[in-house]
C-alpha positions, 0 to 999 in steps of 0.5 A: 164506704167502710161501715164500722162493726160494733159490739154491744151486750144489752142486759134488762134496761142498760147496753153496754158497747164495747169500746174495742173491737176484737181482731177476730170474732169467731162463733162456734156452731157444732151440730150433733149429727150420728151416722147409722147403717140402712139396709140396702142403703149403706150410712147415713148421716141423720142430722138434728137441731144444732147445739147451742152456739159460743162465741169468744171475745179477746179484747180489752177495756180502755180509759175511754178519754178520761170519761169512762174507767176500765173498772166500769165495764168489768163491774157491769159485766161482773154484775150480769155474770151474778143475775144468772140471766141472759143478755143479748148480744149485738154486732151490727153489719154482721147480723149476729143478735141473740140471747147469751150467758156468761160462761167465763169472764177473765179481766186482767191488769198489766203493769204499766196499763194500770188505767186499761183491763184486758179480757177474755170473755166467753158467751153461750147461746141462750134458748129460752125455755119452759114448761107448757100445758098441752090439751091431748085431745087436741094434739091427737087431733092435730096429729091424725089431721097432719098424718092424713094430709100427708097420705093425701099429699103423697097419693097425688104427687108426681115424680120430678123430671130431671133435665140436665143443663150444661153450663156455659163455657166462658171463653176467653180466645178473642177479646169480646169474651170479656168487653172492655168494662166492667160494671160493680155489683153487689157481691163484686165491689172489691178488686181481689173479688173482679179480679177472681171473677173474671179471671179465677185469680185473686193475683191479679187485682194489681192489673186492674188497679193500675189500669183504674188507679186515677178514677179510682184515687178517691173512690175506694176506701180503706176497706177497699170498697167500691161503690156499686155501678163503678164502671172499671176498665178491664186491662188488654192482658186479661182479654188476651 
């Protein structure tokens, strides 16, 4: 079964939920990595935080069923867009849930859609921040009991023995290589990613469907989902 996506801003006490999802939802995460030369080393790329994250929304707000105007959401909106303060952004199933900004709100009415407001909405990461008194007794304290533990660390440590292991060489001369079925597992519950596995082409998903397709008929959703634990029986030809 396909989980439906659903956005959501939750500003103080009120959530707004997007009514439609936008084709794609794409967040920017830039790191501010520099390069710089070591002696008898050669360049190095010294990492550090990453910056904060942007996320783009192209969608559009519509006349939900006569009950919910389109100038509703652009007016909450509007409204958060003045607080100046952050609100948290919600996507469920995809695991995005963090505190943002407005930095650009544009809504726009067509002609002929009078009832409907399309948009470009434009979000910031938000990291809270503020000033806090620090004891310097206390952090030179930590600092000399953090420096002496790593001396003490680095005196006891051992270097690592590296042992290569070979990885094993799948083959597919005789027809046990791949048995006769496969079970779905997390990971490979589609048939482009059983295909890929088993084969190392995508292409070939159209063999295990039509070897598949009447245990299949009612099992596989829109989303082209199987169910965990499916047993799928694997076609001659990708055993040959």
């Amino acid at each position: 079964m396909t989980i439906p996506i659903f956005l959501s801003l939750q500003y103080e006490h009120n959530m707004m939920k997007f009514p439609i999802n936008p084709e794609t939802l794409k967040l920017d995460i830039d790191s501010s990595s520099s390069s710089v030369e070591v002696e008898g080393v050669g360049e190095v790329s010294v990492t550090s935080t990453p910056k904060l994250a942007k996320l783009n929304i192209s969608s559009m707000f519509w006349h939900e069923n006569n009950l919910i105007p389109s100038s509703m959401y652009v007016n909450w909106i509007r409204k958060w867009q003045k607080s100046k303060k952050p609100a948290r952004f919600i996507a469920t199933k995809l695991g995005y849930s963090m505190l943002v900004t407005c930095e650009h709100f544009s809504p726009e009415i067509r002609a002929g859609e009078e009832e409907d407001a399309y948009f470009e909405l434009q979000l910031k990461e938000y990291r809270p921040y503020g000033a806090r008194r620090l004891n310097v007794a206390e952090q030179n304290d930590s600092l000399a009991s953090k420096i002496k533990e790593m001396l003490s660390l680095a005196d006891s440590a051992t270097l690592p023995v590296l042992v290569e292991i070979p990885r094993p060489v799948r083959s597919r001369n005789t027809k046990e290589a791949l048995g006769n079925t496969f079970k779905a597992v997390t990971g490979y519950t589609t048939l482009c990613s059983i295909a890929k596995k088993e084969t190392g082409s995508t292409a070939k998903w159209k063999d295990l469907w039509e070897v598949n397709k009447d245990a299949l008929a009612n099992t596989v959703s829109d989303g082209g989902e199987i169910a965990v634990g499916t047993v799928l029986t694997i076609p001659d030809s990708w055993r040959k």
